[in-house]
C-alpha positions as CSV (number, residue, x, y, z in Angstrom):
1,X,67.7,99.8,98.0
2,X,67.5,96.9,100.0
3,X,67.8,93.6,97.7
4,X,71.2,92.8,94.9
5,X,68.8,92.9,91.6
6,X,68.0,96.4,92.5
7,X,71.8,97.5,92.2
8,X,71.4,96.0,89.4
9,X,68.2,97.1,87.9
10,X,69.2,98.1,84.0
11,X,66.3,101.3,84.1
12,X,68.3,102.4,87.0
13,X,71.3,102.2,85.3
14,X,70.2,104.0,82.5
15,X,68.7,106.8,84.1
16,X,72.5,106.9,85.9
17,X,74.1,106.8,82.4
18,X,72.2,109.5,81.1
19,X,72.5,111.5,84.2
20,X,76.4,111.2,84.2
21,X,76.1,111.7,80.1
22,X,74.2,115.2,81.0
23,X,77.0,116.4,83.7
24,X,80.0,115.6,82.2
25,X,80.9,118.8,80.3
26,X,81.3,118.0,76.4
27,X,84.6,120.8,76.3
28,X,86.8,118.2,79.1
29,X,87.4,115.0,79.4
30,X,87.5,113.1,82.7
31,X,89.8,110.3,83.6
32,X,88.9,108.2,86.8
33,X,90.7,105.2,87.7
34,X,89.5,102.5,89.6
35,X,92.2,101.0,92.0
36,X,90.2,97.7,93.1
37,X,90.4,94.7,90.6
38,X,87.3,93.8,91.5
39,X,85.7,96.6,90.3
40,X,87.1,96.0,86.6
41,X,85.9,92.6,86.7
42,X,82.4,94.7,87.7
43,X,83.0,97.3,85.1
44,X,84.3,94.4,82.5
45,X,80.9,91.7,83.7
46,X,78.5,94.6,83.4
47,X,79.5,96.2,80.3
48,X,79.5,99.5,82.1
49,X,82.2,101.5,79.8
50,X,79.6,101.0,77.2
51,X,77.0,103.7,79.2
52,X,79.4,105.9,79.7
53,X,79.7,109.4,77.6
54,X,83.4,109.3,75.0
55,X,85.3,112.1,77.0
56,X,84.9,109.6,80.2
57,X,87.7,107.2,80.5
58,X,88.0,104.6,83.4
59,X,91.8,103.6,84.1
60,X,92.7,100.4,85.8
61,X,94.6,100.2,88.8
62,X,96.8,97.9,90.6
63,X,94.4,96.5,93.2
64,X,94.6,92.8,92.3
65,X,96.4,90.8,94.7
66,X,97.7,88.3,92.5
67,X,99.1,90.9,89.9
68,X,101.3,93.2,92.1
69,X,103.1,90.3,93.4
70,X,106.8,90.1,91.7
71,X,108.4,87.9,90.3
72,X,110.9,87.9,93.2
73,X,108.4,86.9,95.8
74,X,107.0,84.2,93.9
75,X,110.1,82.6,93.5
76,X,110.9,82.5,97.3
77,X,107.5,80.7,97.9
78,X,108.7,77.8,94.8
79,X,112.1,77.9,96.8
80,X,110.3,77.0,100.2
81,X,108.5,74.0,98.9
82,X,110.4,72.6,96.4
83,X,114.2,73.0,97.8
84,X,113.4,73.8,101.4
85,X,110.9,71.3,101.5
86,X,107.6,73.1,103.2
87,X,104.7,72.2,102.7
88,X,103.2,75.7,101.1
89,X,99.6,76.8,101.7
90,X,98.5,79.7,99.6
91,X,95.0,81.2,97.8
92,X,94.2,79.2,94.9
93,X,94.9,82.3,91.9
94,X,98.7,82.4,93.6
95,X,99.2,79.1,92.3
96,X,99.4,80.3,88.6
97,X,101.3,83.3,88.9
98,X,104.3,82.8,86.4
99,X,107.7,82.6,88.3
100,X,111.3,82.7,86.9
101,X,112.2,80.5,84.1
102,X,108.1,79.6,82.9
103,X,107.7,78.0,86.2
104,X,105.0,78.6,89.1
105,X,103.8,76.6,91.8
106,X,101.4,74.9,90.3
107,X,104.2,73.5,87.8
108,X,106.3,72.9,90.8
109,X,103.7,71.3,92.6
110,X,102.9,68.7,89.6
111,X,106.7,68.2,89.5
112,X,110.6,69.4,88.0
113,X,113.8,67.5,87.7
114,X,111.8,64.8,89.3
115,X,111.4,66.2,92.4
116,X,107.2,67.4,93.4
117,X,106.6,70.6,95.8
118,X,103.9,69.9,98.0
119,X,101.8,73.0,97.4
120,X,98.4,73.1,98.7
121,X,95.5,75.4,98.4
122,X,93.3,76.4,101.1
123,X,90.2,78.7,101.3
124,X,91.5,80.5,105.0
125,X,94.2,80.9,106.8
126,X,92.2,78.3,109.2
127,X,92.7,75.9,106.5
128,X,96.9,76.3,106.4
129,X,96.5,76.3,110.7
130,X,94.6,73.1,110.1
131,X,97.3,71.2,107.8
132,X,100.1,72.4,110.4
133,X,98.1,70.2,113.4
134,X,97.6,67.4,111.0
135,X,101.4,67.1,110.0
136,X,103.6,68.0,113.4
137,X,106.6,67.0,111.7
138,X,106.5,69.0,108.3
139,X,107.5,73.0,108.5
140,X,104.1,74.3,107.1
141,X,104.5,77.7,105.3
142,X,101.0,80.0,104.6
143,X,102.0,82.2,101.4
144,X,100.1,85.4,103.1
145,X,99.1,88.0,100.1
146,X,96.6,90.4,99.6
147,X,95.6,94.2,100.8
148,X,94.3,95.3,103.9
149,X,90.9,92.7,103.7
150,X,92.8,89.4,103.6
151,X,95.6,90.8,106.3
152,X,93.4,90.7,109.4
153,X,93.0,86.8,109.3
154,X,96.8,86.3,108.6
155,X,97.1,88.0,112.1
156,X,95.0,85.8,113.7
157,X,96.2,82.8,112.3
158,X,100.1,83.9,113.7
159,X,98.7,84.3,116.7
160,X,96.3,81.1,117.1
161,X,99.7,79.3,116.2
162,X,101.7,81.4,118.9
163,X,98.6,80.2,122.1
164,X,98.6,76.7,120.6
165,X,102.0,75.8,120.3
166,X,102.6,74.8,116.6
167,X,105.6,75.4,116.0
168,X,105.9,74.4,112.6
169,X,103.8,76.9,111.5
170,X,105.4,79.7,110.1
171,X,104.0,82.6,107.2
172,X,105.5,84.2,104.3
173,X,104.2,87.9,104.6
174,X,103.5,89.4,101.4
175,X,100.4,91.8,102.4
176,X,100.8,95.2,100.7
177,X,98.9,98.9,101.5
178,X,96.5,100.5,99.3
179,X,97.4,104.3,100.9
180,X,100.9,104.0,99.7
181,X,100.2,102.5,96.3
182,X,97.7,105.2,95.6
183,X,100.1,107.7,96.4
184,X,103.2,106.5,94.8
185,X,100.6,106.7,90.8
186,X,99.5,109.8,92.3
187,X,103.1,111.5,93.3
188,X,105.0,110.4,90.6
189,X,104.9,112.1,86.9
190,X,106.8,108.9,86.1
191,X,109.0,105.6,87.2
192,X,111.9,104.0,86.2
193,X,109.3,101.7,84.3
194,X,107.5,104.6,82.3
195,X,105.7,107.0,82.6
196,X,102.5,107.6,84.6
197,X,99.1,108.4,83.7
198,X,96.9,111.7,84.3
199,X,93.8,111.0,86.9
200,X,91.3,113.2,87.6
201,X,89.6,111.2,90.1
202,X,89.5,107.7,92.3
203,X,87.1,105.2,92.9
204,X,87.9,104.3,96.3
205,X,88.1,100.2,97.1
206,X,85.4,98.4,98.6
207,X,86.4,95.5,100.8
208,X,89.5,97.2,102.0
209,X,87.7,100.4,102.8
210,X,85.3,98.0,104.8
211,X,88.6,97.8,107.3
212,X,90.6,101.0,107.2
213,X,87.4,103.3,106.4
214,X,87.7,106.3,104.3
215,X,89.6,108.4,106.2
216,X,93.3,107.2,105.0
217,X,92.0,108.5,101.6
218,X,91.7,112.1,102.8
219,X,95.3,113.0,101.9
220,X,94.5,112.3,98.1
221,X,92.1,114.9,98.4
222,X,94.2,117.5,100.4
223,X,97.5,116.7,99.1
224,X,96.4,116.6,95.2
225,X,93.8,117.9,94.9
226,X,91.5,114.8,93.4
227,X,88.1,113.3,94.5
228,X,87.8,109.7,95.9
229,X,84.4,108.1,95.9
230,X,84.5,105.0,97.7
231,X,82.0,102.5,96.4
232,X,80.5,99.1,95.8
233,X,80.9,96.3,93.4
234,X,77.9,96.4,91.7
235,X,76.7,98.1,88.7
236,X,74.6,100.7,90.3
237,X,77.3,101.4,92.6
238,X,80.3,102.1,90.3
239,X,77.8,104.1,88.4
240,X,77.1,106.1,91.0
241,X,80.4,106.8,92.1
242,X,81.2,108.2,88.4
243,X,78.6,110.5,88.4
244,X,80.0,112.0,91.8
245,X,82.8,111.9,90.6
246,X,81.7,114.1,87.4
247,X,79.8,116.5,89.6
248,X,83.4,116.7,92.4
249,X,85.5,117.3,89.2
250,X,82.7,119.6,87.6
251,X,82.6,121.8,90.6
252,X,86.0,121.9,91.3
253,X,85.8,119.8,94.3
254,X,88.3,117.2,95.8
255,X,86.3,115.5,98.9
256,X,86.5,111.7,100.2
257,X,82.7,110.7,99.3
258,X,81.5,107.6,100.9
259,X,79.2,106.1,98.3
260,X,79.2,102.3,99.9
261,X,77.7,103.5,103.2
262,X,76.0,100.7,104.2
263,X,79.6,98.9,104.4
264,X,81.9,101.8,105.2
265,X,82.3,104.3,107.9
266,X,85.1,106.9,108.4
267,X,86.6,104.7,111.4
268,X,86.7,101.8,109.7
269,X,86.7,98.1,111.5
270,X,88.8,99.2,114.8
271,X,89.0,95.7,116.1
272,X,90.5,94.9,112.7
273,X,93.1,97.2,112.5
274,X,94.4,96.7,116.3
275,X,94.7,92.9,115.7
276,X,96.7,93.8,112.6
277,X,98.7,96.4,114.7
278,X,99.3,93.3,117.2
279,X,101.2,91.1,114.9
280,X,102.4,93.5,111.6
281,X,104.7,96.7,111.4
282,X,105.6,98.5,108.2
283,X,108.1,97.4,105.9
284,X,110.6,100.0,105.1
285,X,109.9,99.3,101.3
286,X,108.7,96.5,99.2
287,X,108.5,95.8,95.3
288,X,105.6,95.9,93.8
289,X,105.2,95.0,90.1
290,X,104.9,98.0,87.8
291,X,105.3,100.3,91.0
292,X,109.1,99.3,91.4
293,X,110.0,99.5,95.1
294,X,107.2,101.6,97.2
295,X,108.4,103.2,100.7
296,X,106.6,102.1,103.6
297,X,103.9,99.9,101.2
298,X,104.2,96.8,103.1
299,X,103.7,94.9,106.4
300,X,106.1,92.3,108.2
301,X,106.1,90.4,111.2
302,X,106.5,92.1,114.6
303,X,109.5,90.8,116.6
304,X,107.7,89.5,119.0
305,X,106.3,86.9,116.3
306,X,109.3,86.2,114.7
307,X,109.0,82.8,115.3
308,X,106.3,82.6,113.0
309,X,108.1,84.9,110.3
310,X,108.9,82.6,107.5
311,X,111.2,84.6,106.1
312,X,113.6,84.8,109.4
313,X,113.0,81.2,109.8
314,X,114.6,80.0,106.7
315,X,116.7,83.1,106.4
316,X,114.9,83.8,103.2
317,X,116.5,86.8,100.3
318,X,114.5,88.4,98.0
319,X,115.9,88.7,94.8
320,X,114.5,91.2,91.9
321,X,113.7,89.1,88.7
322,X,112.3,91.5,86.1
323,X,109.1,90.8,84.0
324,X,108.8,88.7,80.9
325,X,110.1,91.7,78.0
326,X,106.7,90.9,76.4
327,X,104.4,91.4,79.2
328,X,102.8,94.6,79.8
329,X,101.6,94.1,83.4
330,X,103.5,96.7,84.6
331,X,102.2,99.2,82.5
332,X,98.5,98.3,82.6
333,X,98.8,97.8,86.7
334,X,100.0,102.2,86.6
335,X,96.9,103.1,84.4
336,X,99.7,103.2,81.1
337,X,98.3,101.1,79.2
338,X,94.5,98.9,78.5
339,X,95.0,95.4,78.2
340,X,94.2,95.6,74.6
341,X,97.6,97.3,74.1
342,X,99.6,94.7,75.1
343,X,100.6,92.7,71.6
344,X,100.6,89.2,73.4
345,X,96.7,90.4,75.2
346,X,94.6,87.2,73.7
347,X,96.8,85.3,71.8
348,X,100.2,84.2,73.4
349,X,98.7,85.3,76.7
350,X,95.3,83.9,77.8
351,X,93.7,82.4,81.6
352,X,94.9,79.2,79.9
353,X,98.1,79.9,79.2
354,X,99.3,82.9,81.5
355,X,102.3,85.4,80.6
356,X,101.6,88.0,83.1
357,X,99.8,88.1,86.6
358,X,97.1,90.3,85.1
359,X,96.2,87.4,83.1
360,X,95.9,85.0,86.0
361,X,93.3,86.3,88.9
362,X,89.6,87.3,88.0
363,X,90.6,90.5,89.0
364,X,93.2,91.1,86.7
365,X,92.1,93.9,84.4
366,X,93.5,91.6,81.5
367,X,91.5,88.3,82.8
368,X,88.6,90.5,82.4
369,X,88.9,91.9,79.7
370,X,89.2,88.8,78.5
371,X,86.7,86.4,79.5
372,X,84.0,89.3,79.3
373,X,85.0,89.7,75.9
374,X,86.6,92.9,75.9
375,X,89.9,91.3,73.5
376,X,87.7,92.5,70.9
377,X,87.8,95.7,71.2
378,X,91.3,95.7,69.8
379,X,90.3,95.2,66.5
């Protein structure tokens, strides 16, 4: 296939459901989660659970950006504009991410106490670079989140800064590793925040895999025994991917498949992951929301750039804040529980009026359930 509406042609799709309807074995039941949060938007947008047989199950994962991020961190990005006085550059979903006490920096931003943040979004790390040049005398701060795709421009952008001089230019590193998150659902029967869920099988992330390749993935299989299919976002894709995934689990197989081939080699994007290697070592831990704290999970700022580390700048301490009591984020980011089974899911909770981080971003499996109309299924 060559053009987008043929991964997206609905005979296609059929023929795939009825193909992965005819494999899976009526006497087992298969559960497959998929880590990226842009796949559930995908799965959520296309309808796709709808095509698949009863004893399949598709489990969420924590692969949103925006979710994973705890409270803690959050709150040290509110502290660097509104008391530090920053001026805070971040991706526009990180704006609405609730903080301690109901705030976020969106609220900070429109103003508290009488006192405004200056929080601004920008599209790249070129844009935060940009508003550093245009205001010398302001500390600029770029809120740095994401996995593996969005880390390789927040090295570049540390590094511009270092050749150009702008010193006022500093980040606030909060880029996390899919390897270690995968391993920590996959390890663990259970965490201090419950207990985890049984997976058969992984649908391997796209745009990350795009950068580190498939080959990190290869422990899943040879350490526990469970397929990976890497594959694209759209609808033929994912489909796809679960009927490999049947015919691994069927056969008794666990093998690293590479289903988005035309994106993703074994290598992965070399030039990538040296730049990254340049600027970024591993944290010896960092929290992740529903995780709790994941060894080695994390990246920080090399020595070398410390002068750009935001966090040794301002001499910044991360503090653990636990989740609203309500909120079932942390459950639905381990594959616990569906978005549906959180009481607050569509009513207290909603895109307009956030509880929870799943709630906030696109690829939060509870902002697509809801705005693809998935809420319903609760009743």
């Amino acid at each position: 296939m060559k053009y987008i509406d043929e991964f997206r042609d609905g005979d296609l799709a059929r023929n795939l459901a009825q193909n992965i309807v005819a494999a899976a074995e009526p006497g087992r039941t298969y559960s497959f989660m998929e880590f990226c949060g842009g796949h559930t938007h995908a799965i959520s947008r296309y309808g796709l659970v709808d095509l698949l047989p009863r004893n399949l199950r598709m489990v969420h994962g924590p692969g949103c950006p925006v979710c994973v991020l705890p409270i803690g961190r959050i709150d040290m990005a509110i502290d660097l504009a509104l008391t530090r006085g920053a001026i805070l550059c971040t991706y526009a979903d990180t704006l609405r991410v609730p903080a301690s006490g109901g705030m976020s920096l969106m609220k900070a931003r429109a103003g508290t106490g009488g006192s405004c943040a200056d929080v601004r979004m920008v599209y790249s790390t070129r844009d935060a670079l940009q508003v550093a040049r245009d205001h010398p005398r302001r500390e600029v701060v770029f809120f740095a989140i994401g996995f593996e795709t969005t880390t390789p421009p927040t090295a570049l952008a540390i590094q511009q800064a270092q050749s150009e001089g702008l010193s006022n230019f500093s980040v606030l590193c909060c880029h996390v590793l899919t390897p270690a998150a995968i391993r920590t659902i996959l390890q663990s029967p259970e965490t201090e925040q419950g207990p985890a869920v049984a997976i058969d099988g992984l649908i391997g992330p796209a745009h990350v895999s795009t950068v580190i390749g498939s080959r990190p993935y290869e422990f899943v299989a040879a350490e526990f025994h469970k397929p990976v299919v890497i594959a694209g976002f759209e609808p033929l894709d994912l489909m796809q991917a679960i009927l490999m995934l049947v015919r691994q689990v069927n056969a008794g197989r666990a093998e690293v498949e590479n289903e988005f081939s035309r994106a993703v080699s074994r290598e992965g994007n070399l030039k990538a992951q040296a730049r990254v290697a340049e600027v970024f070592e591993l944290r010896r831990e960092f929290e992740w929301r529903g995780l709790a704290l994941v060894p080695h999970s994390a990246l920080q700022i090399r020595a070398q750039y410390a002068a750009f580390d935001a966090e040794r700048r301002f001499q910044l301490e991360y503090r653990f804040v636990p989740d609203n009591k309500a909120c079932e984020c942390g459950a639905i980011l381990r594959g616990v529980k569906r978005p549906q089974d959180c009481a607050i899911f569509g009513s207290v909770c909603s895109p307009e009026n956030p509880v929870g981080s799943c709630m906030v971003s696109s690829e939060g499996a509870c902002a697509a359930h809801y705005g693809y109309g998935r809420y319903q299924d609760r009743h």
